[in-house]
The first five atom37 places (N, CA, C, CB, O) and aatype in JSON, in Angstrom:
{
  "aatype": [20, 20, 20, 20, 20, 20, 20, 20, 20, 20, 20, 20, 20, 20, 20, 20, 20, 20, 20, 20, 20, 20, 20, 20, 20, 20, 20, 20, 20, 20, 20, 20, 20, 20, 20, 20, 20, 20, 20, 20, 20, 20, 20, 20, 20, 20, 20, 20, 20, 20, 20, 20, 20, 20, 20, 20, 20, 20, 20, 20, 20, 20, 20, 20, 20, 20, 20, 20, 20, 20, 20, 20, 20, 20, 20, 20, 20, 20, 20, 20, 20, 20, 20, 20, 20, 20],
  "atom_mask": [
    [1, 1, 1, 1, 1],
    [1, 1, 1, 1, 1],
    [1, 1, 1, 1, 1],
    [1, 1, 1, 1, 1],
    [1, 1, 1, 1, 1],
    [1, 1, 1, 1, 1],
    [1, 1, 1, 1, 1],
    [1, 1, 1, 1, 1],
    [1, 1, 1, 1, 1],
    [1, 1, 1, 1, 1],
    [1, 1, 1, 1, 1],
    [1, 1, 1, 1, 1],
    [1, 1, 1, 1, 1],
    [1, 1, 1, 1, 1],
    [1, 1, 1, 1, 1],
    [1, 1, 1, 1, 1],
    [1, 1, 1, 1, 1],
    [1, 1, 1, 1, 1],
    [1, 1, 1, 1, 1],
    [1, 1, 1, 1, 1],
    [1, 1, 1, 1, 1],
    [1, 1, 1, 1, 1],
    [1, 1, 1, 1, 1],
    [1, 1, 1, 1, 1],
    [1, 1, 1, 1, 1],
    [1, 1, 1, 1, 1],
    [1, 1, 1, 1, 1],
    [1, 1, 1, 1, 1],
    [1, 1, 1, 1, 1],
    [1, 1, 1, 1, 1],
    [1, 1, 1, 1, 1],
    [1, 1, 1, 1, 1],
    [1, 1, 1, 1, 1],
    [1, 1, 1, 1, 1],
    [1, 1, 1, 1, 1],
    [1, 1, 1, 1, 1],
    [1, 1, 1, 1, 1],
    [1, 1, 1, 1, 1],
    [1, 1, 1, 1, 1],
    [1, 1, 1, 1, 1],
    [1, 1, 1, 1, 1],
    [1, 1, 1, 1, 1],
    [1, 1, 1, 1, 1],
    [1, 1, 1, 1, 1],
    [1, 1, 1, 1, 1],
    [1, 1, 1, 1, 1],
    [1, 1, 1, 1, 1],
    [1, 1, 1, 1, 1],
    [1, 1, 1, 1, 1],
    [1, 1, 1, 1, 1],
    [1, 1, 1, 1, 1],
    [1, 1, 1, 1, 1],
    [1, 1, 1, 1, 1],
    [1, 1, 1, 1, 1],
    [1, 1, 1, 1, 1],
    [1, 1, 1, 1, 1],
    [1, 1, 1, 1, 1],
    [1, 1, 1, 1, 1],
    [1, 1, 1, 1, 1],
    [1, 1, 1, 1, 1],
    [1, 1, 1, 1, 1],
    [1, 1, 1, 1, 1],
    [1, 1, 1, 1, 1],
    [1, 1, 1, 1, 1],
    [1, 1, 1, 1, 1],
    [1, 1, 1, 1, 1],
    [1, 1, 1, 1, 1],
    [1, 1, 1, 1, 1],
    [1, 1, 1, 1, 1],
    [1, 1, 1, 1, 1],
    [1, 1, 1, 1, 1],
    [1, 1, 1, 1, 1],
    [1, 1, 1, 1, 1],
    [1, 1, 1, 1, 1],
    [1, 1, 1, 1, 1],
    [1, 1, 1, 1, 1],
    [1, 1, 1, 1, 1],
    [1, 1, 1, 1, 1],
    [1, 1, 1, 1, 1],
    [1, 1, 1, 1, 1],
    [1, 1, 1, 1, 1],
    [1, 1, 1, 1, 1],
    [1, 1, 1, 1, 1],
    [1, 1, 1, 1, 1],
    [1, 1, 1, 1, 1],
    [1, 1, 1, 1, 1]
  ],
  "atom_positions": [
    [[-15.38, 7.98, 1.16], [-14.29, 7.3, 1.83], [-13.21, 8.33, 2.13], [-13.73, 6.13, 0.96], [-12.85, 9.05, 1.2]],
    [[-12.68, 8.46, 3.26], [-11.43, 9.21, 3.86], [-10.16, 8.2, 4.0], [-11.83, 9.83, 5.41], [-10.22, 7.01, 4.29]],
    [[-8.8, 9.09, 3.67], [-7.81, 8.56, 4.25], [-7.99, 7.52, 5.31], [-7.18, 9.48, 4.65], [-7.75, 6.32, 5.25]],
    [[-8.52, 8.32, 6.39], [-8.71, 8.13, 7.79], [-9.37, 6.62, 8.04], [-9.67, 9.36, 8.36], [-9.16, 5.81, 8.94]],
    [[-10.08, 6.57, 7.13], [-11.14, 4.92, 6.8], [-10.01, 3.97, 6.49], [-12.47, 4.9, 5.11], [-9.64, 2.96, 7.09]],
    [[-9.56, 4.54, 5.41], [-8.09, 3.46, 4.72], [-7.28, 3.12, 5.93], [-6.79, 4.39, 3.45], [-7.16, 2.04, 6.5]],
    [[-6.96, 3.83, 6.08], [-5.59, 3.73, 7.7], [-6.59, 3.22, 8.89], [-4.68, 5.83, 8.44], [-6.12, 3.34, 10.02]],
    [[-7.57, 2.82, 8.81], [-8.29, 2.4, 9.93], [-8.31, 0.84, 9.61], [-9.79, 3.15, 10.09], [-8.01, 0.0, 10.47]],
    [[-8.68, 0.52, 8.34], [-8.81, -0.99, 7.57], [-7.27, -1.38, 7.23], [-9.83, -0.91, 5.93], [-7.15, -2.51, 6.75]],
    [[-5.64, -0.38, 7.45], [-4.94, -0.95, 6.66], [-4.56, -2.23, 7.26], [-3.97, -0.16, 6.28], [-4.11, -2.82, 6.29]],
    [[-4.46, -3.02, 8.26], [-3.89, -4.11, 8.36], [-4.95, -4.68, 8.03], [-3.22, -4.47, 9.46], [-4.66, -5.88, 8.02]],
    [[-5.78, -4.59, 7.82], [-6.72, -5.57, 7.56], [-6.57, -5.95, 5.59], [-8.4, -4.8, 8.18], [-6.77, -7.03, 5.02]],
    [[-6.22, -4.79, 5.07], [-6.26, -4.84, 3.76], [-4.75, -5.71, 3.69], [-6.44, -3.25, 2.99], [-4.87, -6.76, 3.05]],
    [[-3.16, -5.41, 4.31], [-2.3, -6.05, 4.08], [-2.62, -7.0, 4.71], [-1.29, -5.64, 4.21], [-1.68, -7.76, 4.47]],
    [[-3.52, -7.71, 5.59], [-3.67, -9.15, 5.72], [-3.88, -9.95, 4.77], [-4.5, -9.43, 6.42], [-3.36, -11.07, 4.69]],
    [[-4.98, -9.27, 3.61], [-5.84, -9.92, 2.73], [-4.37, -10.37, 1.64], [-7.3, -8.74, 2.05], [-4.01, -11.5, 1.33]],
    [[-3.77, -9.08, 1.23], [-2.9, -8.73, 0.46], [-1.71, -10.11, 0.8], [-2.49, -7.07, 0.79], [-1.2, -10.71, -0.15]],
    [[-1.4, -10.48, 2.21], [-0.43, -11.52, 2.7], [-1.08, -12.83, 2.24], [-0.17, -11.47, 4.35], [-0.42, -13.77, 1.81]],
    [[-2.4, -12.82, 2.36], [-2.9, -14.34, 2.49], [-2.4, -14.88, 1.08], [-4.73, -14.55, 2.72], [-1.76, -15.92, 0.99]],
    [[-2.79, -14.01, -0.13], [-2.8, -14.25, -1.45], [-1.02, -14.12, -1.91], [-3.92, -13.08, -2.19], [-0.48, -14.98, -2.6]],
    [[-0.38, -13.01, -1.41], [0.86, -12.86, -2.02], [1.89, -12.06, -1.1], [0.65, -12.18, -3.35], [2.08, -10.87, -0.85]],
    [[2.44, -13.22, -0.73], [3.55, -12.29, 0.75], [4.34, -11.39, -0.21], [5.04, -13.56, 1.96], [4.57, -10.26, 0.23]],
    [[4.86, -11.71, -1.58], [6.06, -10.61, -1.77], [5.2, -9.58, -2.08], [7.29, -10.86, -2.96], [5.62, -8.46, -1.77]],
    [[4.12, -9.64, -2.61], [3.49, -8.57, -2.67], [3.2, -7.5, -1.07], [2.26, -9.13, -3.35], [3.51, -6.31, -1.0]],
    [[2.64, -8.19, -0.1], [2.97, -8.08, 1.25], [4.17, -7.37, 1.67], [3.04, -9.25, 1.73], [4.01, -6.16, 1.83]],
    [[5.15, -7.76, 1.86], [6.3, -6.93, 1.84], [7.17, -5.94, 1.39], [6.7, -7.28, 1.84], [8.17, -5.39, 1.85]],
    [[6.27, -5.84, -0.05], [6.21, -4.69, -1.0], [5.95, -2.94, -0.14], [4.78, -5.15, -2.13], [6.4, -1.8, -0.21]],
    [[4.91, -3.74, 0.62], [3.81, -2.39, 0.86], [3.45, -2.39, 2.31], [2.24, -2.5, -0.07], [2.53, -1.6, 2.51]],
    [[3.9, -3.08, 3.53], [3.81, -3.22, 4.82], [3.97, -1.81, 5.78], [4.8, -4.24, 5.09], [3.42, -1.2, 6.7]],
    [[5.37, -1.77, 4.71], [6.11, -0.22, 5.54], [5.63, 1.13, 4.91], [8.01, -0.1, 5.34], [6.35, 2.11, 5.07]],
    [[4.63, 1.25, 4.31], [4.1, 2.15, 3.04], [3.73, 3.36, 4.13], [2.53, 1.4, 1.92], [3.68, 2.7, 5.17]],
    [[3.5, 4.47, 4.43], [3.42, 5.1, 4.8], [1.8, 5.98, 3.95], [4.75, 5.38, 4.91], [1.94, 6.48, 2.83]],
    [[0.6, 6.01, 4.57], [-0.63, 6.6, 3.49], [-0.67, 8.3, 3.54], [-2.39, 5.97, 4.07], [-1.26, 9.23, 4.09]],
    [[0.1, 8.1, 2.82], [-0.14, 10.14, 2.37], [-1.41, 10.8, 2.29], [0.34, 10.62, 0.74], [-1.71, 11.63, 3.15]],
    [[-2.17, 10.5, 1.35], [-2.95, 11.39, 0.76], [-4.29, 10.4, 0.19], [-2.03, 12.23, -0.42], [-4.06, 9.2, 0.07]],
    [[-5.68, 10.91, -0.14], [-6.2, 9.81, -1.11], [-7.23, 11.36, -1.57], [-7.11, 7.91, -0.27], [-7.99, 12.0, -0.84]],
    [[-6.89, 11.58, -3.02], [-7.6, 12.57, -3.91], [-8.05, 12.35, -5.12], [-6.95, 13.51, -4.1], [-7.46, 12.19, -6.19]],
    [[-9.38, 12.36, -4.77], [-10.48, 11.6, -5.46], [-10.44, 10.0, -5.43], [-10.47, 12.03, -6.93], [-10.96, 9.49, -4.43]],
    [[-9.92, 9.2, -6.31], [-9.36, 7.7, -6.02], [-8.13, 7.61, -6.58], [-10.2, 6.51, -6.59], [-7.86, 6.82, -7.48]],
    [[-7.18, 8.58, -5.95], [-5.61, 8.01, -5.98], [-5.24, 7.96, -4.74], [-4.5, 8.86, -6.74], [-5.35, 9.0, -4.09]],
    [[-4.9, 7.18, -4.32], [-3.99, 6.85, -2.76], [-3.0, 6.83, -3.21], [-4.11, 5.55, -1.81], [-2.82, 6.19, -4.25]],
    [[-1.75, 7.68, -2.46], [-0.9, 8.07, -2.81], [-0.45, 7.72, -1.28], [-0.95, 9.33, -3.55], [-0.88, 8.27, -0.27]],
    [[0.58, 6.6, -1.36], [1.91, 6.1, -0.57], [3.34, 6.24, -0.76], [1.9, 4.93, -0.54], [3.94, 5.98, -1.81]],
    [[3.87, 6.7, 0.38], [5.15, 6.78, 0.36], [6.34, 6.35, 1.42], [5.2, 7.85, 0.15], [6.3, 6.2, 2.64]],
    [[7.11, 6.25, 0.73], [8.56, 5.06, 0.97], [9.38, 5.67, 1.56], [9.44, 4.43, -0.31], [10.35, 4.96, 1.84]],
    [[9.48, 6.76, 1.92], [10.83, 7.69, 1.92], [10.95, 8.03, 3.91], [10.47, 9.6, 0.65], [11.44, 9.12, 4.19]],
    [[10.68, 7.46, 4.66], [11.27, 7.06, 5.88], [11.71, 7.03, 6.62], [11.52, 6.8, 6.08], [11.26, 6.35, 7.54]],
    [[12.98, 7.75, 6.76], [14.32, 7.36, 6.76], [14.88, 6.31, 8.17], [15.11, 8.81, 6.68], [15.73, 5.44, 8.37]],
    [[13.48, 7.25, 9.18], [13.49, 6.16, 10.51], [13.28, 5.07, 10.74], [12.91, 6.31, 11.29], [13.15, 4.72, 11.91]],
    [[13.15, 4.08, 9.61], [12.34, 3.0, 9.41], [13.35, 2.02, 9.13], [11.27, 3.16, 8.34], [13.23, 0.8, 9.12]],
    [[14.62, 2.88, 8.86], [16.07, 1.48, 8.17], [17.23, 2.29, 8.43], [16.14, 0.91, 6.01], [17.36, 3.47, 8.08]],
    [[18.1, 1.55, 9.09], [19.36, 2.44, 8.85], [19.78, 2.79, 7.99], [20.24, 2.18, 9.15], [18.81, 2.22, 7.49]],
    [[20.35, 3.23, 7.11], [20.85, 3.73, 5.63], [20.19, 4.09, 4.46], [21.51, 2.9, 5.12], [18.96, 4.16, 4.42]],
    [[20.77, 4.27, 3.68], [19.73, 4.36, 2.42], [19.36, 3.19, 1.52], [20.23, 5.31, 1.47], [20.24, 2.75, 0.78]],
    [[18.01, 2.58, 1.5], [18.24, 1.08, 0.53], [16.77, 1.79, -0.44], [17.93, -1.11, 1.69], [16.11, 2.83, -0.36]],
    [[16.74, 0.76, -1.18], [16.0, 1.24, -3.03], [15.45, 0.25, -2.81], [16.88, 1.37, -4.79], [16.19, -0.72, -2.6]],
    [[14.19, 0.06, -2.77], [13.13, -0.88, -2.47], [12.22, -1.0, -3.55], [12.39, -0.51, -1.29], [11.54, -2.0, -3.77]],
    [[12.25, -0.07, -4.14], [11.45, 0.33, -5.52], [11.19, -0.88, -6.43], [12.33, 1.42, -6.43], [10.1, -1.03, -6.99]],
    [[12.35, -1.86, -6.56], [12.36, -2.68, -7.56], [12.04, -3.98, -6.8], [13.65, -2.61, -8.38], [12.56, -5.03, -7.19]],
    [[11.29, -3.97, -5.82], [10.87, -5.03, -5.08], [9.16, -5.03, -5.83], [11.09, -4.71, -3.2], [8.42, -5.81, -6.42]],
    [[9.15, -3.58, -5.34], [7.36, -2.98, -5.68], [7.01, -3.2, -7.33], [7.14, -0.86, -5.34], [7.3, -2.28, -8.09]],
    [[6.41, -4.42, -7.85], [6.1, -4.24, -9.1], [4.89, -4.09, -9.9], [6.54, -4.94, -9.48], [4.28, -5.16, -9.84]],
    [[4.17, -3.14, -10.73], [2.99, -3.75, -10.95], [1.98, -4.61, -10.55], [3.12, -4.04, -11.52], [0.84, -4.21, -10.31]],
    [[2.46, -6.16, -10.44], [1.36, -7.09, -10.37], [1.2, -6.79, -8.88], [1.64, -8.75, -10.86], [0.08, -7.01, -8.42]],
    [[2.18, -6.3, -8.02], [2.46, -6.21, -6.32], [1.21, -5.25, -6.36], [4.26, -5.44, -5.55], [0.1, -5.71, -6.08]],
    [[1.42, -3.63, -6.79], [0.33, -2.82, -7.08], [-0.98, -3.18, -6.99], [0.43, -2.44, -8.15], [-1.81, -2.92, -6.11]],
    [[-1.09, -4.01, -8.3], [-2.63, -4.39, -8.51], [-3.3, -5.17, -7.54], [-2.83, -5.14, -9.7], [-4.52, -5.29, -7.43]],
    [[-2.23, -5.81, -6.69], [-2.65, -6.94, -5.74], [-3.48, -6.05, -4.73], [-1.28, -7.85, -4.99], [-4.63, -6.22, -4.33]],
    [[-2.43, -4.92, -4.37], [-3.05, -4.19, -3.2], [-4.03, -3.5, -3.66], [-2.2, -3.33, -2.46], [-4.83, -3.1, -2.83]],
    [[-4.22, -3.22, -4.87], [-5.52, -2.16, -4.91], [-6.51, -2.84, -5.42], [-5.4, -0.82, -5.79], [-7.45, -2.19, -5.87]],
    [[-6.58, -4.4, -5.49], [-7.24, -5.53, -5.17], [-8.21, -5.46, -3.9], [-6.25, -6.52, -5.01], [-9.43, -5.35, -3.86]],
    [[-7.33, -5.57, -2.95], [-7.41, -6.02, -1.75], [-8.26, -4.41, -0.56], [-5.56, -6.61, -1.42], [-8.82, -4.42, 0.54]],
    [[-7.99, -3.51, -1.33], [-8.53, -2.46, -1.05], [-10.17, -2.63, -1.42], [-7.75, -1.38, -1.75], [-11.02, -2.68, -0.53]],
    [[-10.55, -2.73, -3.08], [-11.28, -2.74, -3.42], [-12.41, -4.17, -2.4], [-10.79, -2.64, -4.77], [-13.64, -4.07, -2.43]],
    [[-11.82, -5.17, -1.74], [-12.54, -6.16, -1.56], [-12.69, -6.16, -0.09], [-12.0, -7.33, -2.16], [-13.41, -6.97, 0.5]],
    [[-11.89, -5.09, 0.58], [-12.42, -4.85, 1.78], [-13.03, -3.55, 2.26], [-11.54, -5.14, 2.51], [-13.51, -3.38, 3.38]],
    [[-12.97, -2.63, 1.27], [-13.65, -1.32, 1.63], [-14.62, -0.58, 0.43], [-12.45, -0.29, 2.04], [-15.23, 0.49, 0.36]],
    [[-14.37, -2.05, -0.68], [-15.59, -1.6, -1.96], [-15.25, -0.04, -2.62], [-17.47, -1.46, -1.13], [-16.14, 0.71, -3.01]],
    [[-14.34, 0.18, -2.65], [-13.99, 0.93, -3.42], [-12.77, 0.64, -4.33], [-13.93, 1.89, -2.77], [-12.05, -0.34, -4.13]],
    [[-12.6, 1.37, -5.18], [-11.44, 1.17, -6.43], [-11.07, 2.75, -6.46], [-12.13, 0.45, -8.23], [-11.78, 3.76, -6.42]],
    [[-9.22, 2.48, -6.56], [-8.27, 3.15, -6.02], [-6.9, 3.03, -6.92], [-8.17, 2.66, -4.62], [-6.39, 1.91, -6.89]],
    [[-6.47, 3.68, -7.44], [-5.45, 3.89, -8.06], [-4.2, 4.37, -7.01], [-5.85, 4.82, -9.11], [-4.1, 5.49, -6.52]],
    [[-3.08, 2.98, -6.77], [-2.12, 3.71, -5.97], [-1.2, 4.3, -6.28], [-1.66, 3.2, -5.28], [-0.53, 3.58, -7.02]],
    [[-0.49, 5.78, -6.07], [0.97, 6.26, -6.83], [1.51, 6.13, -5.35], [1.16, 8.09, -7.81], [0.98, 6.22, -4.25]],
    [[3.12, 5.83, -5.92], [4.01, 5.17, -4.89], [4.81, 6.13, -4.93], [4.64, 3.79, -5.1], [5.16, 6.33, -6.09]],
    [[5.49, 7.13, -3.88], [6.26, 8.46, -3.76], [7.9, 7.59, -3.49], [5.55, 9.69, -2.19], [8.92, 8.25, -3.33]]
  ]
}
């Protein structure tokens, strides 16, 4: 599996991710996919063109939000993925 696969399926994975749990959904919409080495996908927040100012979103993103998406990964591209959030 490549990045390139992930970012090809991602709306399809935050669809899955919406059906089951919008705040989780909105957690991770604007996620930006960095990197994926070995099975860490590694997303990041940092943007700046994406919002006027500076806002902390961090404490929106929680655990169970996490697991949801790397749920939803696993059930549309059969793989399992550990996400770190930059």
């Amino acid at each position: 599996m490549s990045l390139t696969e992930i970012k090809a399926a991602w709306n399809q994975i935050l669809d899955t991710v919406e059906s089951s749990n919008r705040i989780a959904w909105m957690a991770y919409f604007d996620a930006r996919l960095v990197s994926l080495e070995g099975s860490e996908l590694t997303l990041d927040f940092s943007d700046p063109a994406k919002l006027a100012g500076s806002h902390d979103f961090t404490k929106g993103r929680n655990p169970a939000h996490r697991t949801e998406l790397e749920s939803a990964i696993t059930a549309i591209l059969g793989i399992a993925v550990t996400v770190i959030e930059k």
